[in-house]
C-alpha positions in Angstrom: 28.7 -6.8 5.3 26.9 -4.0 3.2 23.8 -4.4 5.7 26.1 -4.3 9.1 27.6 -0.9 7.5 24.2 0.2 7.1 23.3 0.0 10.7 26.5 1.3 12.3 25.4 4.2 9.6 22.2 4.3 11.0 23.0 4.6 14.6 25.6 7.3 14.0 22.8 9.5 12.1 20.2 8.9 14.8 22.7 9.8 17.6 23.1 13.3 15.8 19.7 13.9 15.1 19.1 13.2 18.5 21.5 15.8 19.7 20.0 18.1 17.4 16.5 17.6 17.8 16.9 17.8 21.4 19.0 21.4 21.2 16.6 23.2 18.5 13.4 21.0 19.3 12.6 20.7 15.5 12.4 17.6 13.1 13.4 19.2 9.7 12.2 15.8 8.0 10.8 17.1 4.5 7.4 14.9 3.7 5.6 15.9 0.6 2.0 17.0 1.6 0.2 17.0 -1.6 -3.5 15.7 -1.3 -5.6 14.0 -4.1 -9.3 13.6 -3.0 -10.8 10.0 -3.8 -14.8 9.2 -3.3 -15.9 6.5 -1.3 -16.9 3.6 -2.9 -20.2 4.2 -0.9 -21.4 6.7 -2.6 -19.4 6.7 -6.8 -19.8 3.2 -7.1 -23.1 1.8 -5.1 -23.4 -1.1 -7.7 -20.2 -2.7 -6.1 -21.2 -3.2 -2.7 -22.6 -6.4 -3.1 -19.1 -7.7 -4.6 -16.7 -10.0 -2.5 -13.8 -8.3 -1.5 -11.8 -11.1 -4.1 -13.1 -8.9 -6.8 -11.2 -5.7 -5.5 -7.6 -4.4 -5.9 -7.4 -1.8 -3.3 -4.1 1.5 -3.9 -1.5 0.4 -1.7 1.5 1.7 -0.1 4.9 -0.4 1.1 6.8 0.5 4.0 4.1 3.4 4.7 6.0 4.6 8.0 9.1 5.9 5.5 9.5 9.3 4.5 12.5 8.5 1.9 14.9 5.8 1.3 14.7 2.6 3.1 17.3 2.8 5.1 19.2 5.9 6.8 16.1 7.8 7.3 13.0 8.2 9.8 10.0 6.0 10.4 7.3 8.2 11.9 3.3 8.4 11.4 4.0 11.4 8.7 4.5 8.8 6.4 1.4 7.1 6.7 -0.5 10.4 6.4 1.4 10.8 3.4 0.3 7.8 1.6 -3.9 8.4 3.0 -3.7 11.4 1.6 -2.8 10.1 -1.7 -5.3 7.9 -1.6 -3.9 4.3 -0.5 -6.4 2.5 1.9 -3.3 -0.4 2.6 -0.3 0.7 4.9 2.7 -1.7 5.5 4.3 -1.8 9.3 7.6 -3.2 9.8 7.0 -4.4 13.7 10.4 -5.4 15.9 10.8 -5.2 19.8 12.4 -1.8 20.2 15.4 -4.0 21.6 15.4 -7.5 21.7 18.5 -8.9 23.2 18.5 -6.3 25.8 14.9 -7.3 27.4 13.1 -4.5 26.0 9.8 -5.6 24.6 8.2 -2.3 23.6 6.6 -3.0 19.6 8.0 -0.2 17.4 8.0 0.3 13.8 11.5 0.5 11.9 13.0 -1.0 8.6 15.7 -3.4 9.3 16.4 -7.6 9.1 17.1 -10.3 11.2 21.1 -11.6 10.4 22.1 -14.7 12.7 19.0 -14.0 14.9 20.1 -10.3 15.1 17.2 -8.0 14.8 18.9 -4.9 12.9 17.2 -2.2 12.3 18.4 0.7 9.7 16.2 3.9 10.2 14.8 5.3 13.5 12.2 3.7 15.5 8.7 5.1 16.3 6.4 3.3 18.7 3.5 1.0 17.0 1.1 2.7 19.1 1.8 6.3 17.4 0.4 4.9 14.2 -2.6 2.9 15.7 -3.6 6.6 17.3 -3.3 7.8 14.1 -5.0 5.4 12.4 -8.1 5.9 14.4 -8.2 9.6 14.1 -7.5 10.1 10.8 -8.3 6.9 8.5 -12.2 7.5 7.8 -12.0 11.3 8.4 -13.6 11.9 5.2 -14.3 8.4 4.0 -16.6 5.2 5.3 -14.2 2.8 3.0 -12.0 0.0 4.9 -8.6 0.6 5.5 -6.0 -2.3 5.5 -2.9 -2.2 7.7 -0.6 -4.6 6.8 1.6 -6.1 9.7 5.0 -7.5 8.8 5.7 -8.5 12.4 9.7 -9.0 12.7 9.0 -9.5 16.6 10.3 -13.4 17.1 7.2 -14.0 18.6 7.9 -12.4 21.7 4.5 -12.2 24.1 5.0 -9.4 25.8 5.3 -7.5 22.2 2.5 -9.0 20.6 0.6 -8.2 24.0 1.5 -4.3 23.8 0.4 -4.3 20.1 -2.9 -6.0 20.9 -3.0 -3.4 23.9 -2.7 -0.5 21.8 -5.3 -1.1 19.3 -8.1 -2.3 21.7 -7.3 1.2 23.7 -7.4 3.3 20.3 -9.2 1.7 18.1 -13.0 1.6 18.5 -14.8 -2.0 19.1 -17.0 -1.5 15.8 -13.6 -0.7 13.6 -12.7 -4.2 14.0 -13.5 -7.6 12.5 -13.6 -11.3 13.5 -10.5 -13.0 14.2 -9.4 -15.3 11.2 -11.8 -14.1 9.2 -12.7 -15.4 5.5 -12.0 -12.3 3.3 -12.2 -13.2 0.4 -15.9 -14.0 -0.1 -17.4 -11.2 2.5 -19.5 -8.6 0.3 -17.8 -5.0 0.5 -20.2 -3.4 2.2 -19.5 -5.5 5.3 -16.0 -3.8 5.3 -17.3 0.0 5.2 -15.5 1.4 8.1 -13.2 -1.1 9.3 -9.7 -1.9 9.8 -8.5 -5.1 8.5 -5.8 -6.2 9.8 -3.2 -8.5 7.4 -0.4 -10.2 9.4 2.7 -11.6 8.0 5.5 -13.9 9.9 5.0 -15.2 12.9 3.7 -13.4 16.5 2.9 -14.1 20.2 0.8 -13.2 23.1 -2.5 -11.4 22.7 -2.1 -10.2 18.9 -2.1 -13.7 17.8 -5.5 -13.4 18.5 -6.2 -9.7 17.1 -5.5 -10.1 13.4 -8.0 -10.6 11.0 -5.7 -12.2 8.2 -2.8 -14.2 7.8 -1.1 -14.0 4.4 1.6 -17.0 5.9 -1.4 -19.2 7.6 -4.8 -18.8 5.9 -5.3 -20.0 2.1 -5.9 -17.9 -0.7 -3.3 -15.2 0.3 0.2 -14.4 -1.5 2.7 -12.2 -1.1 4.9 -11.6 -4.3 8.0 -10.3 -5.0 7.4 -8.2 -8.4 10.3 -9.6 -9.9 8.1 -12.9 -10.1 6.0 -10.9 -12.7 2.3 -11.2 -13.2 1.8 -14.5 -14.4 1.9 -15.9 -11.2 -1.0 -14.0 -9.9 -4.2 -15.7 -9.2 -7.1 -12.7 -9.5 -9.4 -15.0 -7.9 -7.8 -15.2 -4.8 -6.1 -11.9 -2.4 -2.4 -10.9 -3.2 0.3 -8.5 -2.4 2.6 -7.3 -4.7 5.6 -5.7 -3.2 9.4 -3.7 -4.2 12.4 -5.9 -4.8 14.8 -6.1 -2.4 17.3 -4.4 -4.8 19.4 -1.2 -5.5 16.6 0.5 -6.5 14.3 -0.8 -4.1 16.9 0.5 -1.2 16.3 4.2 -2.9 12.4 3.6 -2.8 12.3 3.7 -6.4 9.2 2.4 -7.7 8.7 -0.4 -10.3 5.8 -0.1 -13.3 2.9 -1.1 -11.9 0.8 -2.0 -14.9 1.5 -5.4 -15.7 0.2 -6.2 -11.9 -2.5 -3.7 -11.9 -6.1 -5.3 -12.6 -4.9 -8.6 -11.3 -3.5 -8.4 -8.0 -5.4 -7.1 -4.9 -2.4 -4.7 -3.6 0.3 -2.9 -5.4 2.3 -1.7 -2.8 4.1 1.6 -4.1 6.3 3.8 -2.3 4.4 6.7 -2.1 6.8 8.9 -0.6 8.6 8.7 -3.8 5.9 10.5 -6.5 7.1 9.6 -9.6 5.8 8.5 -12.8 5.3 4.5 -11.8 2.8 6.1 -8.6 1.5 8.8 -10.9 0.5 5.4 -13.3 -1.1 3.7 -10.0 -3.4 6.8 -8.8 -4.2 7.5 -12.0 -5.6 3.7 -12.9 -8.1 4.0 -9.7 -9.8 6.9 -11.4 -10.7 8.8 -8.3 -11.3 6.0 -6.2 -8.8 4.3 -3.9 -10.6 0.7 -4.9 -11.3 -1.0 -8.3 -12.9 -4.4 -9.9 -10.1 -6.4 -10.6 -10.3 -7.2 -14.6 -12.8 -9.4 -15.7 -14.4 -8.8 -12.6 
C-alpha cells in the first residue's frame, strides 16, 4: 500500500514539474557539484597493473542516476556526473521499458518495482541512452582507469528494450571501450581494463543486450550481490562482490550505511553519493586519492 501511494505521489509531482518546466524552461534540481581529483591507477600505482582485477575494490556509487531520495525525485545523467566527480568508477542503472503494458518499449532509467507484474516506477524517467552519451564523453576525460556501469535491468526481458539498449551503446560508445562478451573478470590483469567500460548486468534481459554485457552477477560464478544488512562475514575477497543500501527507511532517504566493516573486502561499496555525509566522507577517504585499492591481504 505504502509503495502504490508512492507512485500515485510520484506522478502527481512529475505532472507539475512538467507544467513548470515547460512554462519557465528551467529544472531547479539542486545537485551538489563539488569535485575531489583521484590519480589514475596508471600512473600512482604502476606496481598494480599486473594484479587481477579479484584483488581490487573499486569506489562505487548505488542508484547513480538519483539526485536525492529514492523516491519522489528525478533520475537524470547529473547524477552520474555527481558521483565521477567524486571519484566512483561504478554507476548503478535502474533499466525498465518506459511503459510496459502500454507497448512502449523505449529503455529508460527510473527507481521503482515490479508489484503483481506491475512495473512501478517512483521518480521521473530519463532515457538509457542520455547516460550512455554521457558516459562516453565524460568517463575517461581525465583518467585511462575502467569504469563499471552496473545494469539492474527491470525490463521483463522485453527484446525490443534490450535491442534499443544494445543500440545505444554500439552508436556512442567507441568499439575499443568495450570488452568480450561473458568475459572472465576476475583473473584478467588490470591493465587490460585501462580504458574500458565493463558492463555488470543483473536480472534477466532480451534481444541484442543479452549479448552486450560483459558480466552477469545472476549467471556467471564468482559474483555476489549483498544486501549490507547481511554484514561482512559473508563476503568472499577472493571472488567479485557488490555491497548495496537496505531496502529500509533509511535507505528510502538515501541515507548511507558505515562502510568500514565491508571496505577492504568487497569489490564495490555502493554509496549514495548524492547524500555527502560522514559514512561517503569514510569511503573517499579510505581510497586515498585513488578511485581503486588492493583489497586487504591482497
Amino acid at each position: 500500500i505504502f509503495f502504490r501511494f508512492l507512485v500515485g505521489m510520484n506522478f502527481f509531482k512529475n505532472a507539475m514539474e512538467d507544467v513548470k518546466d515547460a512554462i519557465t524552461g528551467e529544472d531547479d534540481v539542486d545537485v551538489d557539484e563539488r569535485s575531489i581529483p583521484m590519480q589514475p591507477v596508471s600512473s600512482a600505482h604502476e606496481d598494480w597493473l599486473d594484479r587481477p582485477f579479484k584483488n581490487f575494490q573499486v569506489a562505487s556509487s548505488h542508484n547513480s542516476y538519483l539526485h536525492s531520495l529514492q523516491f519522489l525525485s528525478s533520475a537524470g545523467t547529473r547524477g552520474v556526473k555527481q558521483a565521477m566527480n567524486k571519484g566512483a568508477r561504478m554507476v548503478e542503472l535502474d533499466v525498465y521499458a518506459r511503459n510496459i503494458h502500454a507497448g512502449d518499449f523505449e529503455p529508460v532509467v527510473a527507481h521503482g518495482e515490479v508489484v503483481n507484474d506491475l512495473h512501478l516506477k517512483v521518480t521521473s524517467a530519463c532515457p538509457f541512452e542520455e547516460f550512455i552519451k554521457c558516459i562516453a564523453e565524460e568517463a575517461w576525460a581525465n583518467t585511462d582507469d575502467p569504469f563499471f556501469l552496473c545494469i539492474e535491468n527491470v525490463t521483463a526481458g522485453e527484446n525490443e528494450t534490450g535491442d534499443r539498449m544494445a543500440d545505444a551503446v554500439q552508436q556512442h560508445m567507441p568499439e575499443e571501450r568495450l570488452l568480450p562478451h561473458e568475459m572472465n573478470l576476475h583473473e584478467t590483469p588490470f591493465r587490460d581494463l585501462l580504458g574500458k567500460l565493463i558492463i555488470i548486468n543483473g536480472r534477466d534481459c532480451g534481444g541484442r543486450w543479452e549479448q552486450q554485457w560483459t558480466v552477469d552477477f545472476d549467471r556467471m560464478g564468482g559474483f555476489s550481490n549483498t544486501d549490507m544488512a547481511d554484514g561482512p562475514d559473508v563476503l568472499d575477497v577472493n571472488n567479485i562482490c557488490r555491497v548495496y543500501p537496505s531496502g529500509n527507511m533509511s535507505g528510502l532517504m538515501s541515507n548511507n550505511f558505515d562502510p568500514e566493516p565491508f571496505l577492504g573486502k568487497a569489490s564495490f561499496v555502493a554509496l549514495n553519493y548524492q547524500t555527502h555525509d560522514e559514512n561517503l566522507e569514510k569511503a573517499i577517504n579510505h581510497f586515498e586519492g585513488c578511485s581503486f585499492k588492493l583489497k586487504d591481504d591482497c
